[in-house]
BAGU-765359 format. One record per residue (C-alpha): residue number from 1; residue in three letters; x, y, z. Coordinates in pm, whole numbers, plus 32768, in hexadecimal, padded with zeros to 4 digits. Example, Ala and Ser with C-alpha at 12.3 -4.5 7.8 and 13.67 -1.06 7.14 Angstrom:
REM BAGU-765359
<num=1; residu=ALA; px=84CE; py=7E3E; pz=830C>
<num=2; residu=SER; px=8557; py=7F96; pz=82CA>
***
This chain:
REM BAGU-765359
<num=1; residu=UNK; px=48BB; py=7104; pz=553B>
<num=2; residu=UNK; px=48D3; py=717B; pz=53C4>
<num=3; residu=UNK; px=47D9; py=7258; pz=5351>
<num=4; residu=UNK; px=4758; py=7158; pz=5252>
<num=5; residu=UNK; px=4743; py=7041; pz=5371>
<num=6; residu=UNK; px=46A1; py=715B; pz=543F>
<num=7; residu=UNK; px=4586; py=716F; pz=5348>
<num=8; residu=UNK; px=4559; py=7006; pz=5338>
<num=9; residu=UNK; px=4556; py=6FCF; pz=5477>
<num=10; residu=UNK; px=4424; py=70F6; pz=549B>
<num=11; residu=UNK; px=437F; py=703E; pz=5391>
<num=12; residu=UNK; px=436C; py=6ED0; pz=544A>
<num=13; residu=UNK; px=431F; py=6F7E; pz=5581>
<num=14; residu=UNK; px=4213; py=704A; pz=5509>
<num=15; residu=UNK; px=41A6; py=6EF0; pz=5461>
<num=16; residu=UNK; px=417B; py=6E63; pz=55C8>
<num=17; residu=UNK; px=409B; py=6F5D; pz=5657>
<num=18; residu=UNK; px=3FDF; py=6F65; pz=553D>
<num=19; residu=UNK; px=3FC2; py=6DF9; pz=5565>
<num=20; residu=UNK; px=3F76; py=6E0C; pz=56BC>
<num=21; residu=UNK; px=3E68; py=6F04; pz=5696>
<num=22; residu=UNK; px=3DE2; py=6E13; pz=5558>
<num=23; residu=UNK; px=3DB1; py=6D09; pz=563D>
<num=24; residu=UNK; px=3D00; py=6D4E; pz=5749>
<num=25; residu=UNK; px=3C0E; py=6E4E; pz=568C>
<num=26; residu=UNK; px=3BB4; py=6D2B; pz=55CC>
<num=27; residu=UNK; px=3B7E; py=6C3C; pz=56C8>
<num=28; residu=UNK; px=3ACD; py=6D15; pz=57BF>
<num=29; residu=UNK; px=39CC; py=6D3E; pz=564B>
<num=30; residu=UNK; px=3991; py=6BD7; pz=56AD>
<num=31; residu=UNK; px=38AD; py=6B47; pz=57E2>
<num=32; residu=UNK; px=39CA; py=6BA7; pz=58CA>
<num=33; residu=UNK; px=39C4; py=6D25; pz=5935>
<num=34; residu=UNK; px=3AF8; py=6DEA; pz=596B>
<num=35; residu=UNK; px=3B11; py=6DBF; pz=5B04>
<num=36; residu=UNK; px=3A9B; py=6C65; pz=5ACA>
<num=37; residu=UNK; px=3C06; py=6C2B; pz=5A09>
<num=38; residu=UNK; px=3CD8; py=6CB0; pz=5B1F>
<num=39; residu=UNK; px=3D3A; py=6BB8; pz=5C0E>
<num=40; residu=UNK; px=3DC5; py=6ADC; pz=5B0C>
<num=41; residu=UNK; px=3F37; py=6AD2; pz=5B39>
<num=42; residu=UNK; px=3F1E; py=6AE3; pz=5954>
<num=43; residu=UNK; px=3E8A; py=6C4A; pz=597F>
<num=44; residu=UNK; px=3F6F; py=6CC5; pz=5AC5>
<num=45; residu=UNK; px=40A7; py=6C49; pz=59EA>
<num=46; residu=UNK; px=4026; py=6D07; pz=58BD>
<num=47; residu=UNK; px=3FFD; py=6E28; pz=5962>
<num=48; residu=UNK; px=4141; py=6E0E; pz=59F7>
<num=49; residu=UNK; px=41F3; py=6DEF; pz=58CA>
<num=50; residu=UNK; px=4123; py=6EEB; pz=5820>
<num=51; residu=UNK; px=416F; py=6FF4; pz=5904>
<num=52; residu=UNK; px=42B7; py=6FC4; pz=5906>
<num=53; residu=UNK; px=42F0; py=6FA4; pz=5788>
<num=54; residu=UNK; px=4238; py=7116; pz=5780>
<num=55; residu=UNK; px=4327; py=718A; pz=587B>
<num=56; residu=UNK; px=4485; py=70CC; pz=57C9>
<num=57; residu=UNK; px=4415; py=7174; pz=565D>
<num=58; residu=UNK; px=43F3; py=72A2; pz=572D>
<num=59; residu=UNK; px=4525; py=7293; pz=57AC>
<num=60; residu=UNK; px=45D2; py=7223; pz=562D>
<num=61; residu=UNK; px=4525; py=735A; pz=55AE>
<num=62; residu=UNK; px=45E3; py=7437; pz=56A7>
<num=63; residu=UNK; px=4700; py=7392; pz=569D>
<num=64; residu=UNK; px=470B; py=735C; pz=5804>
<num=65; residu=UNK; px=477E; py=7235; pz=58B2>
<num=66; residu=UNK; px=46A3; py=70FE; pz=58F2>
<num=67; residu=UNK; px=461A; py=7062; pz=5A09>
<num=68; residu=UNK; px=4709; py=6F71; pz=5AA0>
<num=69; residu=UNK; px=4712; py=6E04; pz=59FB>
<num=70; residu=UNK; px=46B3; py=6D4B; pz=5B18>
<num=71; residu=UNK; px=456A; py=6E08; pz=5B06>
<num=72; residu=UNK; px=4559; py=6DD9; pz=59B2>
<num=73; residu=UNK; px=459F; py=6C4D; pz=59AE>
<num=74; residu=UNK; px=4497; py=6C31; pz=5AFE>
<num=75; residu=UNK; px=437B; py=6CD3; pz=5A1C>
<num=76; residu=UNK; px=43D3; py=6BFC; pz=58E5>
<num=77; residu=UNK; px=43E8; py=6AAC; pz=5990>
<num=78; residu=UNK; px=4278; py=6B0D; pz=5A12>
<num=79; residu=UNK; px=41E0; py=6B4B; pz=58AD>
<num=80; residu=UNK; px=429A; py=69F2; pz=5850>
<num=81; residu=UNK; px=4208; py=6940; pz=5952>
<num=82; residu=UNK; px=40A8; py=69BC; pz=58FF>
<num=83; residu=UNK; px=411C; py=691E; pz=57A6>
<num=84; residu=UNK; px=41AC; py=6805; pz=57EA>
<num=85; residu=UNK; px=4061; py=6783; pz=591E>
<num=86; residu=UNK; px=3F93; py=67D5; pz=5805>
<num=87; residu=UNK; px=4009; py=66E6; pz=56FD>
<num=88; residu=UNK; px=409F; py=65F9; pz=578E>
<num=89; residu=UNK; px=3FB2; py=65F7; pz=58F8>
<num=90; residu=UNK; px=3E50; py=667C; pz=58A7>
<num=91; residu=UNK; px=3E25; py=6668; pz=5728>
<num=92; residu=UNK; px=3ECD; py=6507; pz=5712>
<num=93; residu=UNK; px=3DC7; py=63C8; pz=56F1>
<num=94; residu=UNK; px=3EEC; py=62EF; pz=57B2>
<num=95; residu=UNK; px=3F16; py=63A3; pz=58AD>
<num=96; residu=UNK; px=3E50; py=636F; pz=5A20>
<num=97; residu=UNK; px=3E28; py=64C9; pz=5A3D>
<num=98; residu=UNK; px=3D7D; py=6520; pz=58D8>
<num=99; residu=UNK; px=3C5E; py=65F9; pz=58A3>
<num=100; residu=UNK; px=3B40; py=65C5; pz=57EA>
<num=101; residu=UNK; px=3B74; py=66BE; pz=56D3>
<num=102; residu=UNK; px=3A34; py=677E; pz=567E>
<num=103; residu=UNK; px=39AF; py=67C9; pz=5510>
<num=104; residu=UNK; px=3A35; py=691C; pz=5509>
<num=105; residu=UNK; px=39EE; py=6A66; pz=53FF>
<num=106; residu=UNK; px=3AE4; py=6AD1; pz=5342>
<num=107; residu=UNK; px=3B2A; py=6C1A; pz=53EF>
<num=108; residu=UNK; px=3B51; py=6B41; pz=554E>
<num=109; residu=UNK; px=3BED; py=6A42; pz=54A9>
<num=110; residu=UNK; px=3D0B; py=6B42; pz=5401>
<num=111; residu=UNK; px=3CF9; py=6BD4; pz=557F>
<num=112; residu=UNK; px=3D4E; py=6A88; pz=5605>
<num=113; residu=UNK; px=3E75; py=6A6C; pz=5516>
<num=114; residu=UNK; px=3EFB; py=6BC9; pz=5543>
<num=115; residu=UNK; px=3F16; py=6B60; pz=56EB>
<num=116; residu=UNK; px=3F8D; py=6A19; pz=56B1>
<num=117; residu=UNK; px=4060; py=69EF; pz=55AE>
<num=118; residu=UNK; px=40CC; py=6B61; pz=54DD>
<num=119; residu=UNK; px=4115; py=6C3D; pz=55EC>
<num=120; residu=UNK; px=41DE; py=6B23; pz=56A4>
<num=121; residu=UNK; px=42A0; py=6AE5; pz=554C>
<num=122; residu=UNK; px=42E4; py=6C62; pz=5529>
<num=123; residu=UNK; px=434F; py=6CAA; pz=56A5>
<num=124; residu=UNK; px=4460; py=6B89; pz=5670>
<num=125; residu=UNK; px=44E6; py=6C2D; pz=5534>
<num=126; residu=UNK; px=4507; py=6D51; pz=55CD>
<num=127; residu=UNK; px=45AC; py=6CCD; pz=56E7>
<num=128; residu=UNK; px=4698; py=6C05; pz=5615>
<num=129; residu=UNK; px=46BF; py=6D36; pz=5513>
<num=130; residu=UNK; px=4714; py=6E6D; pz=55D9>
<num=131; residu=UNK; px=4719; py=6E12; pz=573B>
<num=132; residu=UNK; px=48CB; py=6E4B; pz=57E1>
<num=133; residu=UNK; px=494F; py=6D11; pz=5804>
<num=134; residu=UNK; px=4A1B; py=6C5C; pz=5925>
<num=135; residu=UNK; px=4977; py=6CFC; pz=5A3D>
<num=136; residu=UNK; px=486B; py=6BF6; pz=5A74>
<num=137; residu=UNK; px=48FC; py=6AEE; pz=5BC1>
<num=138; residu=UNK; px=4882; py=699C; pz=5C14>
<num=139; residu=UNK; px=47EB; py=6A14; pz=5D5F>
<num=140; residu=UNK; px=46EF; py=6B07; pz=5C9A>
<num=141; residu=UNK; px=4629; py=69E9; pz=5C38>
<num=142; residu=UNK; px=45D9; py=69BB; pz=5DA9>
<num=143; residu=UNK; px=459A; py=6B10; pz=5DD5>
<num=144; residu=UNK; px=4499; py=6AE9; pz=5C96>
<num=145; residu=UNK; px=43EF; py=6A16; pz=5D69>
<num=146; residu=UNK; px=4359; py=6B1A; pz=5E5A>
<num=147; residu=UNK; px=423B; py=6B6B; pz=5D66>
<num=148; residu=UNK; px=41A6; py=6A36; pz=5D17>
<num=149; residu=UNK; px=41EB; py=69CA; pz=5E6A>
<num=150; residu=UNK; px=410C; py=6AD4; pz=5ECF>
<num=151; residu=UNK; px=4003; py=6A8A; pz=5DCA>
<num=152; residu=UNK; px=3FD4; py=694A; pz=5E5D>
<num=153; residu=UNK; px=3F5E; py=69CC; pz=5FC6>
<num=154; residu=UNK; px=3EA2; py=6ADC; pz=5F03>
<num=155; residu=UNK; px=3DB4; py=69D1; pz=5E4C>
<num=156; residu=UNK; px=3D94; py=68F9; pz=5F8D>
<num=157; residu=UNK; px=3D32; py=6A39; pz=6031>
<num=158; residu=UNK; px=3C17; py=6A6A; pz=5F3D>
<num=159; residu=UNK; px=3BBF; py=694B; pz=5EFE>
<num=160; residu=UNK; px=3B39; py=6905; pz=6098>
<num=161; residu=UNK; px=3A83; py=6A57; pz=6052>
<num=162; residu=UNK; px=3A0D; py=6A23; pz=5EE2>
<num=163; residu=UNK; px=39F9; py=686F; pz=5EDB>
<num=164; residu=UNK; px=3A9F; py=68BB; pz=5D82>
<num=165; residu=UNK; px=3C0D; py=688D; pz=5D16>
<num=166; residu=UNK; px=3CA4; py=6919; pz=5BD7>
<num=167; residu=UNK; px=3D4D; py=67C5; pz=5B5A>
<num=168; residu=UNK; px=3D0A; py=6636; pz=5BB5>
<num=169; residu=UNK; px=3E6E; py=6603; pz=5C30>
<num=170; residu=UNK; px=3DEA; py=673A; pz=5D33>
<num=171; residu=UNK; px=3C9F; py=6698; pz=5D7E>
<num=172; residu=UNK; px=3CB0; py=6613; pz=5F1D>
<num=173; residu=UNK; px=3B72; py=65C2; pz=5F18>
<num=174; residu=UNK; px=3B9B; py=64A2; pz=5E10>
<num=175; residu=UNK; px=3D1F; py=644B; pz=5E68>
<num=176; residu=UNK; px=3D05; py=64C6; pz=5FCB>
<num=177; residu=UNK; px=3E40; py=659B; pz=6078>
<num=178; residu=UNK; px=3F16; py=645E; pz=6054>
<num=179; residu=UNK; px=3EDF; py=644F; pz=5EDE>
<num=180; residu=UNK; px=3EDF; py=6580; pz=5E7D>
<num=181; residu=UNK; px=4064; py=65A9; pz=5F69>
<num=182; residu=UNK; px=40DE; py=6498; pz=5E92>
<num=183; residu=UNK; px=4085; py=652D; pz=5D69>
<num=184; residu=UNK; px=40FC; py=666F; pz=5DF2>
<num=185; residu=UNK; px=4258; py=65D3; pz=5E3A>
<num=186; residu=UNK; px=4269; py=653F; pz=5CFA>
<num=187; residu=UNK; px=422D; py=6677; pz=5C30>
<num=188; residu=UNK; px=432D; py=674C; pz=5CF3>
<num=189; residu=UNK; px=441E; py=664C; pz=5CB8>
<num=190; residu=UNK; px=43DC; py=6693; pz=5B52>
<num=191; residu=UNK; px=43C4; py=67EB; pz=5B34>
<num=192; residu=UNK; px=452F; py=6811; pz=5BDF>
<num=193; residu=UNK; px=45AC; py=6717; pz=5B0C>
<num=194; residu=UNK; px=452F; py=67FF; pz=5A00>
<num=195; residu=UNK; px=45C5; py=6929; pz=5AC4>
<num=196; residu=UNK; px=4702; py=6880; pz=5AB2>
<num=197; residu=UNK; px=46D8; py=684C; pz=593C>
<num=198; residu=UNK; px=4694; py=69D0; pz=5901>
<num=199; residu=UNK; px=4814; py=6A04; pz=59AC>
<num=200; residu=UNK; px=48A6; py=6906; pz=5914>
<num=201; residu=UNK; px=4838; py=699F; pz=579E>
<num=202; residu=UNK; px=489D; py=6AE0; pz=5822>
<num=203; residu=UNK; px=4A0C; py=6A4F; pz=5863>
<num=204; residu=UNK; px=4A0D; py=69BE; pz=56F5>
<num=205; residu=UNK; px=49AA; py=6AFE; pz=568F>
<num=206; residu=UNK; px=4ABA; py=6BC4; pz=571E>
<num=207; residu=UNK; px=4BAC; py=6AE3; pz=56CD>
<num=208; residu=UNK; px=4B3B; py=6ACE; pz=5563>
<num=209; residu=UNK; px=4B28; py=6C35; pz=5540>
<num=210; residu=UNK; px=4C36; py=6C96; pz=5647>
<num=211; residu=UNK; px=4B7A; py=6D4D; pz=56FD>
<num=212; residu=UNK; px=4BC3; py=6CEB; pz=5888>
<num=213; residu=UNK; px=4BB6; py=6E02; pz=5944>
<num=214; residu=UNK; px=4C45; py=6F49; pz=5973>
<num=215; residu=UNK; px=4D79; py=6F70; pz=5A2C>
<num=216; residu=UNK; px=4DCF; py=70A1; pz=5AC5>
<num=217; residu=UNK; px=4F10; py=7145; pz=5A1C>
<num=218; residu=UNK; px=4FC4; py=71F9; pz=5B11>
<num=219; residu=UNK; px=5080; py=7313; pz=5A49>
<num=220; residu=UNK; px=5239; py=72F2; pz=5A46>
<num=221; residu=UNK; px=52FE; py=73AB; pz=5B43>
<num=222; residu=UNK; px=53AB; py=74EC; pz=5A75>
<num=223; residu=UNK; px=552B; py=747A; pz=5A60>
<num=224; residu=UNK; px=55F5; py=759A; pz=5AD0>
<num=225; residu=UNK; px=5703; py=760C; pz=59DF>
<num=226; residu=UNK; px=583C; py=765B; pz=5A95>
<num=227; residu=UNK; px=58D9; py=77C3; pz=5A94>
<num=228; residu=UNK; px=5A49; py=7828; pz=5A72>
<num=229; residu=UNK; px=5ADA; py=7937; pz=5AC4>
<num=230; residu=UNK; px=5B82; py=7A1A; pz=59CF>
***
């Protein structure tokens, strides 16, 4: 990485933690409270990402190498899901999963935006920007499954002990075990079909920039000048 793409890259990165930080200080201002926020999957991807946006313009500012890619594209497609459920899931009148949005203040409601919708923006642009290319392979996005996967048992697991789940397509006690599998099914189904997306940019990428990856050079024997004798 150039110097000048270096400092960019600091920039957005600093400009997702920030972010990060933005957000949930002003929604925990509102009637939720800071512990109330944490087992929703919006603030355990936002912390995700912001932690490891800290450590990547960290690691720009040294110079030293990155985390590998398939880290990087795992914590990205998390933050994009917490986007994408949002607007298109939860936020959306059409949909059979919407929330009733609340009259919010403007600090919560610029909180609400930072989660949903700048942070996710700014984690993909970073990915897209400075992240190596051609590294990323079609079985990651299965493998990217493992953490939703496990936020899934996580709010079933609370919810028997709480009677409160963090999202309606979540909530067994309205859809029941059955319902809330299908749903379950439906959204993995989407969020490796986004996985695959994420690797099939990342091939465009590389091609477009011809970047694939590094082979190993393996250095030329030394040819041996013959000797006479004199």
């Amino acid at each position: 990485m150039t110097p000048r793409r270096r400092r960019l890259a600091i920039l957005l990165r600093l400009a997702v933690v920030l972010g990060v930080v933005a957000g949930i200080v002003l929604t925990a201002l509102g009637p939720a409270t800071f512990t109330g926020l944490l087992p929703y999957f919006t603030i355990q991807s936002n912390v995700a990402v912001g932690v490891f946006a800290a450590y990547t313009a960290w690691c720009a500012l040294r110079d030293r190498p990155e985390p590998p890619s398939v880290l990087k594209g795992a914590v990205t497609l998390y933050i994009t899901i917490t986007g994408t459920v949002y607007h298109l899931v939860l936020a959306n009148p059409a949909s059979p999963f919407a929330m009733v949005q609340p009259h919010r203040e403007p600090g919560e409601w610029w909180g609400n935006q930072f989660l949903h919708t700048v942070v996710p923006l700014l984690a993909v642009a970073d990915w897209a920007l400075f992240d190596r290319r051609g590294r990323l392979r079609p079985r990651y996005a299965a493998w990217w499954l493992v953490f939703p996967l496990a936020y899934l048992g996580f709010a079933l697991v609370r919810g028997l002990v709480v009677h409160r789940y963090p999202y309606p397509f979540l909530d067994a006690g309205q859809l029941g075990y059955d319902g809330v599998g299908l749903s379950a099914v439906g959204f993995a189904v989407v969020f490796w079909l986004l996985g695959l997306l994420f690797v099939g940019v990342d091939r465009l990428l590389a091609r477009r920039r011809g970047a694939g990856p590094a082979e190993p050079t393996r250095p030329e024997p030394a040819v041996r000048q013959p000797t006479g004798s004199g």
